[in-house]
N, CA, C and O atoms as a Tripos MOL2 file, in Angstrom:
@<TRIPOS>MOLECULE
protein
  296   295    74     0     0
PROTEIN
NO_CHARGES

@<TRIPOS>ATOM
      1 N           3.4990   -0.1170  -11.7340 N.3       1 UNK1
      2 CA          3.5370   -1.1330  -10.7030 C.3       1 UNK1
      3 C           2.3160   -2.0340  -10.7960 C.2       1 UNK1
      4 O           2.2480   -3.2230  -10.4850 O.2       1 UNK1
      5 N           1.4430   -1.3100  -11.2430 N.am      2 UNK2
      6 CA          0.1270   -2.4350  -11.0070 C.3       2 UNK2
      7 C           0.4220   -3.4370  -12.3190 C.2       2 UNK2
      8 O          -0.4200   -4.3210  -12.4800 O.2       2 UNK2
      9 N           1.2200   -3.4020  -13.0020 N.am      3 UNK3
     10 CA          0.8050   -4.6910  -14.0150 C.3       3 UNK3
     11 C           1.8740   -5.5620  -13.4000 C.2       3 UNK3
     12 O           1.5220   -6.7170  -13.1650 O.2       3 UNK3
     13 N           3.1630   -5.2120  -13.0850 N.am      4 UNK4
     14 CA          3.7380   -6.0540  -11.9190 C.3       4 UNK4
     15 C           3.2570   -6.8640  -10.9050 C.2       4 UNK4
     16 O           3.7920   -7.8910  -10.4880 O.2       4 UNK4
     17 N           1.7370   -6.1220  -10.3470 N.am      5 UNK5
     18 CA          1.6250   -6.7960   -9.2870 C.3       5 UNK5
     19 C           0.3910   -7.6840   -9.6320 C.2       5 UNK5
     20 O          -0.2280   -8.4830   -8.9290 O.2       5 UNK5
     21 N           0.2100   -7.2750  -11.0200 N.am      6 UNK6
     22 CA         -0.7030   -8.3290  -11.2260 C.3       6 UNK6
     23 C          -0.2080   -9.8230  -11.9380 C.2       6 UNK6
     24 O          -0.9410  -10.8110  -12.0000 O.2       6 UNK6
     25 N           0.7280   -9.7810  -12.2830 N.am      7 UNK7
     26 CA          1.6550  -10.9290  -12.8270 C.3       7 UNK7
     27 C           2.3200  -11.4330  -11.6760 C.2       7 UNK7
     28 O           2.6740  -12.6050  -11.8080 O.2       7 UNK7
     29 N           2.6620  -10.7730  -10.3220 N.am      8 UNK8
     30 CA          2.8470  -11.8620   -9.2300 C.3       8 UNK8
     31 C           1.5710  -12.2860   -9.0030 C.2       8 UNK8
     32 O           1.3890  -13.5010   -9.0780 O.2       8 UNK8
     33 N           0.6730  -11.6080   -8.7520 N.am      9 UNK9
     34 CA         -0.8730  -12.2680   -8.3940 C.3       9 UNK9
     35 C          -0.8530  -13.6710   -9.2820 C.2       9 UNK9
     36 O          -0.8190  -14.6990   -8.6070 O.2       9 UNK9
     37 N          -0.8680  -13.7930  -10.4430 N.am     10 UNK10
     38 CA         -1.5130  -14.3010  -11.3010 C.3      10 UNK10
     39 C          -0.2840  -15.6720  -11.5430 C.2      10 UNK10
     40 O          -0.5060  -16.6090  -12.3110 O.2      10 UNK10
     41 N           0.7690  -15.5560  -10.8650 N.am     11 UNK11
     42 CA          2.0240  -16.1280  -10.9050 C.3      11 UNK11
     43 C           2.6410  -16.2920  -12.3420 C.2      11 UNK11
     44 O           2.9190  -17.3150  -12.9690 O.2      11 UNK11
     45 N           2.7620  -15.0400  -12.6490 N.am     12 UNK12
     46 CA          3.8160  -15.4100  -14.0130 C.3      12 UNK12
     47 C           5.0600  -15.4630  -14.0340 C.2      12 UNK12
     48 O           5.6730  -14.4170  -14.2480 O.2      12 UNK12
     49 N           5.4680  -16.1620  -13.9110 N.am     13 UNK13
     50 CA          7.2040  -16.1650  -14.3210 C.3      13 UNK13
     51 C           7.6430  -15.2490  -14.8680 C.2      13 UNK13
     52 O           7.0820  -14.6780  -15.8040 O.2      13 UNK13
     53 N           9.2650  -14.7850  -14.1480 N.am     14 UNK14
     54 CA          9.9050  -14.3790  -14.4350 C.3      14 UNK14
     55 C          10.3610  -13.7210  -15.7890 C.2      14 UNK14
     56 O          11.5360  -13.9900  -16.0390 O.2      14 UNK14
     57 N           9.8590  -13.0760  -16.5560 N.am     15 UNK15
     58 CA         10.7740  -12.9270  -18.1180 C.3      15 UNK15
     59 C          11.7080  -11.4130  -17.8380 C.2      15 UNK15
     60 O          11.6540  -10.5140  -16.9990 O.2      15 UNK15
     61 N          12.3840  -11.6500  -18.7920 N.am     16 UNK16
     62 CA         13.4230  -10.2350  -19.0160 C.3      16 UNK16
     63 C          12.4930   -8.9510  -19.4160 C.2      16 UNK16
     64 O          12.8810   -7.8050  -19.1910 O.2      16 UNK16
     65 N          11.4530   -9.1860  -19.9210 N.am     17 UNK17
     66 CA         10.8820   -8.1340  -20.3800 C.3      17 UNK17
     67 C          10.0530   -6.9300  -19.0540 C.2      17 UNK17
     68 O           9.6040   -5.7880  -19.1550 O.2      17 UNK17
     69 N          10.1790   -7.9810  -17.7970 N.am     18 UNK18
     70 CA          9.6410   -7.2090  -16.9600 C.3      18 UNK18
     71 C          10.9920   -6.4650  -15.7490 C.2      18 UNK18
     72 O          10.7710   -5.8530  -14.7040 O.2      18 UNK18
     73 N          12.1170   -6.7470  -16.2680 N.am     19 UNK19
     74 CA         13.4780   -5.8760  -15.9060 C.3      19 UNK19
     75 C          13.4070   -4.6080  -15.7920 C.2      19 UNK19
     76 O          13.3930   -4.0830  -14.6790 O.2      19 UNK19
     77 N          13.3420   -3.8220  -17.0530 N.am     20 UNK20
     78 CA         12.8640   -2.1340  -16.8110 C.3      20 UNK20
     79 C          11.6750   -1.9120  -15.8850 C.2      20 UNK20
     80 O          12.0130   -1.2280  -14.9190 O.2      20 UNK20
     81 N          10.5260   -2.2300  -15.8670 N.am     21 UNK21
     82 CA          9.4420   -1.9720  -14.9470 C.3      21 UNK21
     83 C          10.4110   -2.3360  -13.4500 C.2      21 UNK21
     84 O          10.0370   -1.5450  -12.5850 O.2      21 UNK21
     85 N          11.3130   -3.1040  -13.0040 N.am     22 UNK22
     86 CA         11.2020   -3.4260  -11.7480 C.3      22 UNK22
     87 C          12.8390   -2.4000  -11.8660 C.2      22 UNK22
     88 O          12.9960   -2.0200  -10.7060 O.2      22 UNK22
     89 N          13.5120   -2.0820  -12.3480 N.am     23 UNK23
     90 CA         14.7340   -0.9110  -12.2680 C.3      23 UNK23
     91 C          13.8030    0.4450  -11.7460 C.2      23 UNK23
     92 O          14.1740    1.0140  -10.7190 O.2      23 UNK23
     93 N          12.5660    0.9550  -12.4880 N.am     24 UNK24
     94 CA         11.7220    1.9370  -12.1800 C.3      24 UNK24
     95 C          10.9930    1.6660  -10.9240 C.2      24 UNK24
     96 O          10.2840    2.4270  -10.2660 O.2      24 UNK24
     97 N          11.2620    0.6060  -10.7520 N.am     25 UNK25
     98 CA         10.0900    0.4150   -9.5300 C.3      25 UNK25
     99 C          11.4240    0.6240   -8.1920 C.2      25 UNK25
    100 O          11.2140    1.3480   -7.2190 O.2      25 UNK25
    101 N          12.5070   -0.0010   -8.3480 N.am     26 UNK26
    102 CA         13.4140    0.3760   -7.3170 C.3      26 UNK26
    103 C          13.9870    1.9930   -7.4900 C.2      26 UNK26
    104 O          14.2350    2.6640   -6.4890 O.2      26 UNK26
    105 N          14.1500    2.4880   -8.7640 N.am     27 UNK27
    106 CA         14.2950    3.9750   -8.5760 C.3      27 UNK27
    107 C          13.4960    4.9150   -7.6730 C.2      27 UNK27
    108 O          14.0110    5.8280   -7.0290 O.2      27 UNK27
    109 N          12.2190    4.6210   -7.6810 N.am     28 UNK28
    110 CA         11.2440    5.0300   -6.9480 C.3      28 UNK28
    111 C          10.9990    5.4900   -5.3440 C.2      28 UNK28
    112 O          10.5610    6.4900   -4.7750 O.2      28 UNK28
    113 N          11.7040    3.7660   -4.8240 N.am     29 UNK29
    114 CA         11.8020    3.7850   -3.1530 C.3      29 UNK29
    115 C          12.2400    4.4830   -2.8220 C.2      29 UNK29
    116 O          13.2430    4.7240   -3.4940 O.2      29 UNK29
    117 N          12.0190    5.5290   -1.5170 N.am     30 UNK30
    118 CA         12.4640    6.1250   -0.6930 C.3      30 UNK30
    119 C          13.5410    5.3160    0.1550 C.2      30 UNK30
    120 O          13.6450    4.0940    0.2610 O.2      30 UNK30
    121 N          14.4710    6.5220    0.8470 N.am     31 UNK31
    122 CA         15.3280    5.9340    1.4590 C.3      31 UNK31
    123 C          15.3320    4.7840    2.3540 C.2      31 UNK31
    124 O          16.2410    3.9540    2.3430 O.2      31 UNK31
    125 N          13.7820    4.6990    3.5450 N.am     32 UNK32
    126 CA         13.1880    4.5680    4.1210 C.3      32 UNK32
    127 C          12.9350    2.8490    4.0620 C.2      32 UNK32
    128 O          12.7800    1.9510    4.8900 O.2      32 UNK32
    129 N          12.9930    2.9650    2.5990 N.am     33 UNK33
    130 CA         12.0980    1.6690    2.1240 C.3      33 UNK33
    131 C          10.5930    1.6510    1.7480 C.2      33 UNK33
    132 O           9.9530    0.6160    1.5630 O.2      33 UNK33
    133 N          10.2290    2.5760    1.6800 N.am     34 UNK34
    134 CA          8.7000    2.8780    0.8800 C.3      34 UNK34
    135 C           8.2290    3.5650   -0.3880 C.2      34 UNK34
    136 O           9.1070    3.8720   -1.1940 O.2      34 UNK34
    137 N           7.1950    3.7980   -0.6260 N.am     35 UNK35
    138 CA          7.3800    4.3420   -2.1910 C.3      35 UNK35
    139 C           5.8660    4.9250   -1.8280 C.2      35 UNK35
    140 O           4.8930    4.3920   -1.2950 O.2      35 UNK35
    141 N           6.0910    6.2000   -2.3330 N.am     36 UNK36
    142 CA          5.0500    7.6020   -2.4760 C.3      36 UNK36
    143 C           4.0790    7.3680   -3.3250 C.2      36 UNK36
    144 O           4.2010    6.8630   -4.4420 O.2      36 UNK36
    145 N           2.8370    7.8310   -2.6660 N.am     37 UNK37
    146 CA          1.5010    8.2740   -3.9090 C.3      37 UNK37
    147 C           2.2400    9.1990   -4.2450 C.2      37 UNK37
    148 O           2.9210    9.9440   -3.5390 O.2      37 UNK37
    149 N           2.0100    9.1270   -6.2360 N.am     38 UNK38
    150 CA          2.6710    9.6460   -7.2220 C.3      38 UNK38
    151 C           1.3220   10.9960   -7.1980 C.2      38 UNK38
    152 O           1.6050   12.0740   -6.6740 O.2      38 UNK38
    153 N           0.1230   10.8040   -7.7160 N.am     39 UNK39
    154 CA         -0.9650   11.9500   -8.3790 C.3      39 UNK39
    155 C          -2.3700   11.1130   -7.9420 C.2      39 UNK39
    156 O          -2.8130    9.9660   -7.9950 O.2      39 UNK39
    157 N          -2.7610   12.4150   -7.4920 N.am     40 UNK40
    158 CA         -4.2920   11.8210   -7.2280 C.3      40 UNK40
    159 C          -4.9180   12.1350   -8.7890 C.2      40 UNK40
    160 O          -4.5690   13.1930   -9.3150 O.2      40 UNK40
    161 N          -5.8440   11.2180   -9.5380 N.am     41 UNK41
    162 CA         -6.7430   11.2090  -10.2910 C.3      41 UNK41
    163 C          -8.0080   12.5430   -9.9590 C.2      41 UNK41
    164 O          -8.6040   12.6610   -8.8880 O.2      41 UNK41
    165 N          -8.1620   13.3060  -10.9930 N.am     42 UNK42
    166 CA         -9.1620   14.1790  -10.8140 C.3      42 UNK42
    167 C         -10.4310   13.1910  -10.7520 C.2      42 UNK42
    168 O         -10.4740   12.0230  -11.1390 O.2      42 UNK42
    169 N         -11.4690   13.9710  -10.1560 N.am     43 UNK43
    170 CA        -12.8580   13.1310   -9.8150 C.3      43 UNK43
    171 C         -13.6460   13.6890   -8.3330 C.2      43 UNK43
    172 O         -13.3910   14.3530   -7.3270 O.2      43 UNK43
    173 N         -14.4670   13.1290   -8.7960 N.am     44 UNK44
    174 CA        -15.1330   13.3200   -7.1900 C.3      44 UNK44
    175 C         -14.3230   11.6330   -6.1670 C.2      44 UNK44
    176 O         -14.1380   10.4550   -6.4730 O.2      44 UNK44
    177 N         -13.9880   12.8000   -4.4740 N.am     45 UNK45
    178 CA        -13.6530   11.8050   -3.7260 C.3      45 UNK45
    179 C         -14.4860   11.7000   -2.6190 C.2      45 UNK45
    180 O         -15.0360   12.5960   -1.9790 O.2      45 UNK45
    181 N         -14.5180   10.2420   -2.4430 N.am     46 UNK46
    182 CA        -15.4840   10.2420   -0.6680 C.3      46 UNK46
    183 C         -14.7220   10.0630    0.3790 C.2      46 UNK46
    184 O         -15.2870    9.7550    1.4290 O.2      46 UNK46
    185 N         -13.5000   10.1840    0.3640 N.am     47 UNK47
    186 CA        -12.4460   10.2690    1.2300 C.3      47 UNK47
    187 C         -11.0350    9.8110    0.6500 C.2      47 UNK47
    188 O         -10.7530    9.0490   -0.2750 O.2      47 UNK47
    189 N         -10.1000   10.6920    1.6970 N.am     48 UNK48
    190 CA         -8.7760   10.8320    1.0470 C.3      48 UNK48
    191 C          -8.3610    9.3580    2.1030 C.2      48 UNK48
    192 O          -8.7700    9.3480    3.2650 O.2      48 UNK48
    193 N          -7.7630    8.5050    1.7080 N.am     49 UNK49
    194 CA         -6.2920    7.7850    2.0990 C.3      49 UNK49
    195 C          -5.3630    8.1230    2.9470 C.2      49 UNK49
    196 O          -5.1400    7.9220    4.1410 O.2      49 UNK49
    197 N          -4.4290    9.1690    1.3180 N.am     50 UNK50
    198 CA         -3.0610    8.9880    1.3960 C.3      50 UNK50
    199 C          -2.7710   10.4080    0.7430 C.2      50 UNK50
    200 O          -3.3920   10.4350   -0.3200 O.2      50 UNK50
    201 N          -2.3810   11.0830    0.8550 N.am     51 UNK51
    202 CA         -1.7530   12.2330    0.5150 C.3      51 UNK51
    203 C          -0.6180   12.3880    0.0130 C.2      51 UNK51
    204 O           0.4330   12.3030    0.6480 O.2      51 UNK51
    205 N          -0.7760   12.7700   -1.8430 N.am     52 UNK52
    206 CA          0.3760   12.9090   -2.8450 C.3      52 UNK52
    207 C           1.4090   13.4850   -1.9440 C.2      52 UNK52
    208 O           1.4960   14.2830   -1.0110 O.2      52 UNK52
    209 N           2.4750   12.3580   -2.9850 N.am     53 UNK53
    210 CA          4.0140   12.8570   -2.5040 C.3      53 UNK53
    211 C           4.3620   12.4440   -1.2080 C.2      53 UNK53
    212 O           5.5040   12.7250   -0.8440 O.2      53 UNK53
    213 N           3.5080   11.7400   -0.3020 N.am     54 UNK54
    214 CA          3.6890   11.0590    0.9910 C.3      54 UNK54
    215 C           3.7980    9.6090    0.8130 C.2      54 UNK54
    216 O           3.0680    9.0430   -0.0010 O.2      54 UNK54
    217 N           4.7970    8.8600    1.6310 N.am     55 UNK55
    218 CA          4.7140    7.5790    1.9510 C.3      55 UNK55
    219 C           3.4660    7.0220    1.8180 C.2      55 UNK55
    220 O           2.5460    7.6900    2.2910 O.2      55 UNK55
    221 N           3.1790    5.9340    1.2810 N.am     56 UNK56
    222 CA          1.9860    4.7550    0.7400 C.3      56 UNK56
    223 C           1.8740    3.4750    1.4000 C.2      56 UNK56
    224 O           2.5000    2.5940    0.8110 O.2      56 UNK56
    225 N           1.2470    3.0930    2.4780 N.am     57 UNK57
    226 CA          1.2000    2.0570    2.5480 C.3      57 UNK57
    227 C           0.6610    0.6990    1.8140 C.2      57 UNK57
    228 O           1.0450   -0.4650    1.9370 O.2      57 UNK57
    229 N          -0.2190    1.1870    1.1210 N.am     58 UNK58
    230 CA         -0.6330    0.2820   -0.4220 C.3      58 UNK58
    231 C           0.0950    0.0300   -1.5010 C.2      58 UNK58
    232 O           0.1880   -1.0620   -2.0630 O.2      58 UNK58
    233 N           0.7840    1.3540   -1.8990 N.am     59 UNK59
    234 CA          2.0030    1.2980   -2.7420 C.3      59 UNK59
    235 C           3.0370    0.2760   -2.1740 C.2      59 UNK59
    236 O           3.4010   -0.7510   -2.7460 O.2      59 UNK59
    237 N           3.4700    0.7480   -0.8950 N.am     60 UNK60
    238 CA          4.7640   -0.1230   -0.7630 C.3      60 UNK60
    239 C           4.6310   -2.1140   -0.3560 C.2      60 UNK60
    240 O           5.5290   -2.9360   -0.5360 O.2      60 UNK60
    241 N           3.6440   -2.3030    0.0390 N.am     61 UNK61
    242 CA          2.8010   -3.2100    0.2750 C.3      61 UNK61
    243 C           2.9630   -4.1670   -0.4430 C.2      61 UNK61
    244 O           3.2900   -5.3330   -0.2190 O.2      61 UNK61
    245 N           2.4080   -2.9260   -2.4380 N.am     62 UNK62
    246 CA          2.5550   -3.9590   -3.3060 C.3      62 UNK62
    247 C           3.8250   -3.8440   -4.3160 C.2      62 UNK62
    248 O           3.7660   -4.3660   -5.4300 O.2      62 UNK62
    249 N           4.4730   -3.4460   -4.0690 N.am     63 UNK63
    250 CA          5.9750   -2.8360   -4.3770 C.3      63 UNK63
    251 C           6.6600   -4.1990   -3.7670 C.2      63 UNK63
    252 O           7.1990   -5.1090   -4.3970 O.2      63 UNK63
    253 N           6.4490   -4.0430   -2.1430 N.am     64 UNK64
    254 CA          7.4900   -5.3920   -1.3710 C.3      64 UNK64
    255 C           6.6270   -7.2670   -2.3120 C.2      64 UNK64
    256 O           7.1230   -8.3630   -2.5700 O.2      64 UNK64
    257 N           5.3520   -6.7200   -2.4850 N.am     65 UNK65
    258 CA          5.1100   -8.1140   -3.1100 C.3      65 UNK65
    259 C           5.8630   -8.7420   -4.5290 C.2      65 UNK65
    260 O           6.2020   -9.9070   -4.7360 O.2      65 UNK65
    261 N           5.9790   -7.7340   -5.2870 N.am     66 UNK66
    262 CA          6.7050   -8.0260   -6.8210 C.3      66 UNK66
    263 C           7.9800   -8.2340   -6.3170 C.2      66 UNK66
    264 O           8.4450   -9.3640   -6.4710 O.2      66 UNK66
    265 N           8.7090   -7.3240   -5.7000 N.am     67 UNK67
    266 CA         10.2780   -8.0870   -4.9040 C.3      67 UNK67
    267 C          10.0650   -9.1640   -4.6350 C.2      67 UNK67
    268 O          10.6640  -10.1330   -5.1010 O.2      67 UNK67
    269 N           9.3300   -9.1870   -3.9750 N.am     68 UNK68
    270 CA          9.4520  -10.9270   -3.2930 C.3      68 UNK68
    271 C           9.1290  -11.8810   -4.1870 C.2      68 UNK68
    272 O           9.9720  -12.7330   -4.4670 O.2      68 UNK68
    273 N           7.7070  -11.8990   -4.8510 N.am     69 UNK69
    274 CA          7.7460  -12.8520   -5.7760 C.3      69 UNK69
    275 C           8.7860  -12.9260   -6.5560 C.2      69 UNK69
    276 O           8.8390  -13.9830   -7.1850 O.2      69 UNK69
    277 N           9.8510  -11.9990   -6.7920 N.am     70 UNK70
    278 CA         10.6020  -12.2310   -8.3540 C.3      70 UNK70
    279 C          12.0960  -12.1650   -7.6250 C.2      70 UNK70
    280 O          13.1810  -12.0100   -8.1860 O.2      70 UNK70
    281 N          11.8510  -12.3140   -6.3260 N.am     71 UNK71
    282 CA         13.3600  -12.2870   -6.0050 C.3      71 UNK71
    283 C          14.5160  -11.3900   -6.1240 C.2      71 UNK71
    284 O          15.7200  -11.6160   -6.2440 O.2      71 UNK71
    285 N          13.7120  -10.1330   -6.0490 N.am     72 UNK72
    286 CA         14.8000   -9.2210   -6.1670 C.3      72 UNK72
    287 C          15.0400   -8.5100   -5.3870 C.2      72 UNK72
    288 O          14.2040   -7.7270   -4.9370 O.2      72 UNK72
    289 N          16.7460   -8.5950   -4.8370 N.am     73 UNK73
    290 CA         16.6930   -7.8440   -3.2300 C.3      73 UNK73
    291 C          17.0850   -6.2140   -3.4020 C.2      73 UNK73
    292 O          17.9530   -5.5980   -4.0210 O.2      73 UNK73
    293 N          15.8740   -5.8270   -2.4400 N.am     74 UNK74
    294 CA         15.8310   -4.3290   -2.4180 C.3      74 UNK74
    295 C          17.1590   -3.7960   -1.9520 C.2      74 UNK74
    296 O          17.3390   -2.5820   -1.8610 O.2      74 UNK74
@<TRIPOS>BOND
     1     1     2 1
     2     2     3 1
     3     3     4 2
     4     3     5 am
     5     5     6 1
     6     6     7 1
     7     7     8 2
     8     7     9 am
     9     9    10 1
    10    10    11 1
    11    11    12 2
    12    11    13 am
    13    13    14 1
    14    14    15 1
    15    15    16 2
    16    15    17 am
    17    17    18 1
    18    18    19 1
    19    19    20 2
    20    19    21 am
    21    21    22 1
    22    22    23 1
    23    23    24 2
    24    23    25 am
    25    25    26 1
    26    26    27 1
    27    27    28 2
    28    27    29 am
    29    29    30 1
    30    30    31 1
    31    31    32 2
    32    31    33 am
    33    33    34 1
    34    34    35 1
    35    35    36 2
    36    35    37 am
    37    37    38 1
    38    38    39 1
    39    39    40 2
    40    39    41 am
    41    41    42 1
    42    42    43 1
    43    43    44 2
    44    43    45 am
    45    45    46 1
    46    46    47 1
    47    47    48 2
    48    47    49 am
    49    49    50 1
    50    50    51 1
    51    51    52 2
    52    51    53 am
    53    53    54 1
    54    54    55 1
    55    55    56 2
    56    55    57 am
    57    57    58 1
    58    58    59 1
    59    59    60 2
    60    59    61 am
    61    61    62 1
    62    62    63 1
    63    63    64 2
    64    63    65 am
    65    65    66 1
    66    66    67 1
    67    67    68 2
    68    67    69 am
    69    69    70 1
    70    70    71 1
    71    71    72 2
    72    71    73 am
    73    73    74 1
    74    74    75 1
    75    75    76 2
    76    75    77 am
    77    77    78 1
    78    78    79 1
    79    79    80 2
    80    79    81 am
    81    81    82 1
    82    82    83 1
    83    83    84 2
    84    83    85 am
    85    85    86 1
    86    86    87 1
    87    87    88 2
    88    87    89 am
    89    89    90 1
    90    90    91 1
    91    91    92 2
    92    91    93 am
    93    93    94 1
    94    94    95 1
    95    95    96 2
    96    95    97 am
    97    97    98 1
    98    98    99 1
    99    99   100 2
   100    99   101 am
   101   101   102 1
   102   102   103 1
   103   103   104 2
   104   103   105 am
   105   105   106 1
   106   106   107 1
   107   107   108 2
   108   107   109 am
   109   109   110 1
   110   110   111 1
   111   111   112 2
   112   111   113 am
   113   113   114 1
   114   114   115 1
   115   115   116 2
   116   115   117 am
   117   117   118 1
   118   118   119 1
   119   119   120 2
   120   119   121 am
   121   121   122 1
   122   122   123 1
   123   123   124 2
   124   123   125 am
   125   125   126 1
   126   126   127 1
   127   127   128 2
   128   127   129 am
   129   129   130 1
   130   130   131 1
   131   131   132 2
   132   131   133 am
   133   133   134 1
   134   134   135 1
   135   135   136 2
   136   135   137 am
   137   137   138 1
   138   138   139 1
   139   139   140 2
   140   139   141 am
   141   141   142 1
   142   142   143 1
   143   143   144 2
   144   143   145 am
   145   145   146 1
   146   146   147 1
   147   147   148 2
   148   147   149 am
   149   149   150 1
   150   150   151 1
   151   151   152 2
   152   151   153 am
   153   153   154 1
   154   154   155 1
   155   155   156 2
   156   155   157 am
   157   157   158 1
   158   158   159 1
   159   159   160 2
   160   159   161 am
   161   161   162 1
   162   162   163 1
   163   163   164 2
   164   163   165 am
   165   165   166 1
   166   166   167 1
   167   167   168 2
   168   167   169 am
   169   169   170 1
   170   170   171 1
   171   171   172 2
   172   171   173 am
   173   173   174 1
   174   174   175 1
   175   175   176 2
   176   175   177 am
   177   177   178 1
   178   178   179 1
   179   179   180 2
   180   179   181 am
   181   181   182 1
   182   182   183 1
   183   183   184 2
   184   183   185 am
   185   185   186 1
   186   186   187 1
   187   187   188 2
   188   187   189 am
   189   189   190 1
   190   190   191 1
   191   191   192 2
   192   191   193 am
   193   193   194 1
   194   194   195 1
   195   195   196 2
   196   195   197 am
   197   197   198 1
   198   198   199 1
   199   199   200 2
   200   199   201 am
   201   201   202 1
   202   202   203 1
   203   203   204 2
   204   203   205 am
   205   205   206 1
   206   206   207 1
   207   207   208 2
   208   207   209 am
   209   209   210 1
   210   210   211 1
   211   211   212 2
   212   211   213 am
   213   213   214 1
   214   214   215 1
   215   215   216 2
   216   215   217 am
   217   217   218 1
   218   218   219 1
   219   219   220 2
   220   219   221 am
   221   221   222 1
   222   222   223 1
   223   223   224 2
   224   223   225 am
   225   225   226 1
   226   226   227 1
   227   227   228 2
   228   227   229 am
   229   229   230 1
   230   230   231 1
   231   231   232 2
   232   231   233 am
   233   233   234 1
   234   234   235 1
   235   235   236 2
   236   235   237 am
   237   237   238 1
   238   238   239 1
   239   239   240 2
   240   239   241 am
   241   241   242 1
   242   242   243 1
   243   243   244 2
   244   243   245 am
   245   245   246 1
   246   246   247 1
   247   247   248 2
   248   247   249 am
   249   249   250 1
   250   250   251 1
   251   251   252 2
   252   251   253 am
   253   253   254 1
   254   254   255 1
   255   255   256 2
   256   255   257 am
   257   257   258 1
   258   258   259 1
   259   259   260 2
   260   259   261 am
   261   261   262 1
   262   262   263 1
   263   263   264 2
   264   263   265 am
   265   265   266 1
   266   266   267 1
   267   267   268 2
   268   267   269 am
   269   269   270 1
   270   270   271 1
   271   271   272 2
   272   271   273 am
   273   273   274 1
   274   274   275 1
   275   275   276 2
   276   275   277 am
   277   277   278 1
   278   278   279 1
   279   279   280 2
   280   279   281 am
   281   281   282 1
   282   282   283 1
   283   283   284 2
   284   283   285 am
   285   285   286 1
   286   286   287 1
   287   287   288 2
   288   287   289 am
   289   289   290 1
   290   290   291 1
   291   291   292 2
   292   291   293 am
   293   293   294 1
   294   294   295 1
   295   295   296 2
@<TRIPOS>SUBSTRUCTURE
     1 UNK1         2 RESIDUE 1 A UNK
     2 UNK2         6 RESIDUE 1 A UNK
     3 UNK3        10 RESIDUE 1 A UNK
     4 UNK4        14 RESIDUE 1 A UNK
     5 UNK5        18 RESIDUE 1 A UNK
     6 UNK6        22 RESIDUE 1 A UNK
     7 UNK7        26 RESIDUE 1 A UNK
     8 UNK8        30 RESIDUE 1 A UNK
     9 UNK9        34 RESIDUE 1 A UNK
    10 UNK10       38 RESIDUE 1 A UNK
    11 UNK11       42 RESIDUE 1 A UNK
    12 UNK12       46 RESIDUE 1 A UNK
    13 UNK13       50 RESIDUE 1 A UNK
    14 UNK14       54 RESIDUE 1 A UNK
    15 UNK15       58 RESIDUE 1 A UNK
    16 UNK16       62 RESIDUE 1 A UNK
    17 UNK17       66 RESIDUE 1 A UNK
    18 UNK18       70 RESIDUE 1 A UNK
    19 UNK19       74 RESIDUE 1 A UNK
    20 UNK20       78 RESIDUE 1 A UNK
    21 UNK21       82 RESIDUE 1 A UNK
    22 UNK22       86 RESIDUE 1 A UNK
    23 UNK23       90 RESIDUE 1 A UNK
    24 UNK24       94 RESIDUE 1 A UNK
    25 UNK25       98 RESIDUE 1 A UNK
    26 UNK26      102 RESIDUE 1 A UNK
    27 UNK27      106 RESIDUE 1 A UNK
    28 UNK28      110 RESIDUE 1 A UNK
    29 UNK29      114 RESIDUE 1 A UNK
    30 UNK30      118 RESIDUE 1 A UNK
    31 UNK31      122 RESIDUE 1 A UNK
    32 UNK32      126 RESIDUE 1 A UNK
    33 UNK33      130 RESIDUE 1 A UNK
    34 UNK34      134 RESIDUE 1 A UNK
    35 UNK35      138 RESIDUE 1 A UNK
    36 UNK36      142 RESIDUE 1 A UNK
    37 UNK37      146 RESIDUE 1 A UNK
    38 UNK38      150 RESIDUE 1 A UNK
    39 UNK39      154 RESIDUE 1 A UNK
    40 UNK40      158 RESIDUE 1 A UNK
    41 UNK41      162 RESIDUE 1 A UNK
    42 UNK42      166 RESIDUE 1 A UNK
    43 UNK43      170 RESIDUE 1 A UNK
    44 UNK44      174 RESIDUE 1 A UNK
    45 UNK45      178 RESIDUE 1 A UNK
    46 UNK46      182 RESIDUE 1 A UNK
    47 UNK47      186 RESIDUE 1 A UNK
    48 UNK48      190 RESIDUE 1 A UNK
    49 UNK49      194 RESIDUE 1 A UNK
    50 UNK50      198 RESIDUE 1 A UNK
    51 UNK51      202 RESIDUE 1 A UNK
    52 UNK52      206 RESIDUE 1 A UNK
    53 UNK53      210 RESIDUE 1 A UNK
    54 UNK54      214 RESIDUE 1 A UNK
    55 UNK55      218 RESIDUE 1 A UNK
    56 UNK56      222 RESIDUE 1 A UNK
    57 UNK57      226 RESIDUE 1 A UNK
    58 UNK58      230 RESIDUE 1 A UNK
    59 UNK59      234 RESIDUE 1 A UNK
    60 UNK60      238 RESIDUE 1 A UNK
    61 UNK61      242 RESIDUE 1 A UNK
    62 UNK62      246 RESIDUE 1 A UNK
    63 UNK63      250 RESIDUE 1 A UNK
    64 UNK64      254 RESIDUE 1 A UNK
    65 UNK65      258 RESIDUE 1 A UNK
    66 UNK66      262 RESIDUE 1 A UNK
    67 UNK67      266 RESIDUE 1 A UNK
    68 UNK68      270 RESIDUE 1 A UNK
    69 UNK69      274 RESIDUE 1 A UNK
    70 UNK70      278 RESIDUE 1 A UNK
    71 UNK71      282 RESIDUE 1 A UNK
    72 UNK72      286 RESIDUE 1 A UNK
    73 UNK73      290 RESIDUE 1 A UNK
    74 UNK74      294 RESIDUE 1 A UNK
């Protein structure tokens, strides 16, 4: 998702090549309409967020932004 959401950032047009990334990105959503922290990164933390395998509000945030920029209805 993040290179998705950096090509709406950055406004790139549309190509076919970014089709599979956004099929995976709608496989993903919960019923709900949101999309889960996948794995926390090992490391030292100074505080937790979001708790794997739970609804994301950052995730889905930038999940609803690549839909929107690219026009694709959830």
């Amino acid at each position: 998702m993040s290179a998705l959401d950096y090509f709406q950032y950055a406004k790139v047009l549309w190509d076919e090549r970014m089709q599979h990334a956004i099929d995976i990105l709608l496989k993903k959503r919960n019923k709900n309409g949101t999309w889960n922290v996948q794995e926390k990164h090992p490391g030292q933390i100074h505080f937790d967020m979001e708790k794997a395998g739970k609804p994301s509000r950052w995730n889905t945030l930038r999940a609803m932004r690549v839909l929107k920029c690219y026009e694709v209805d959830p």
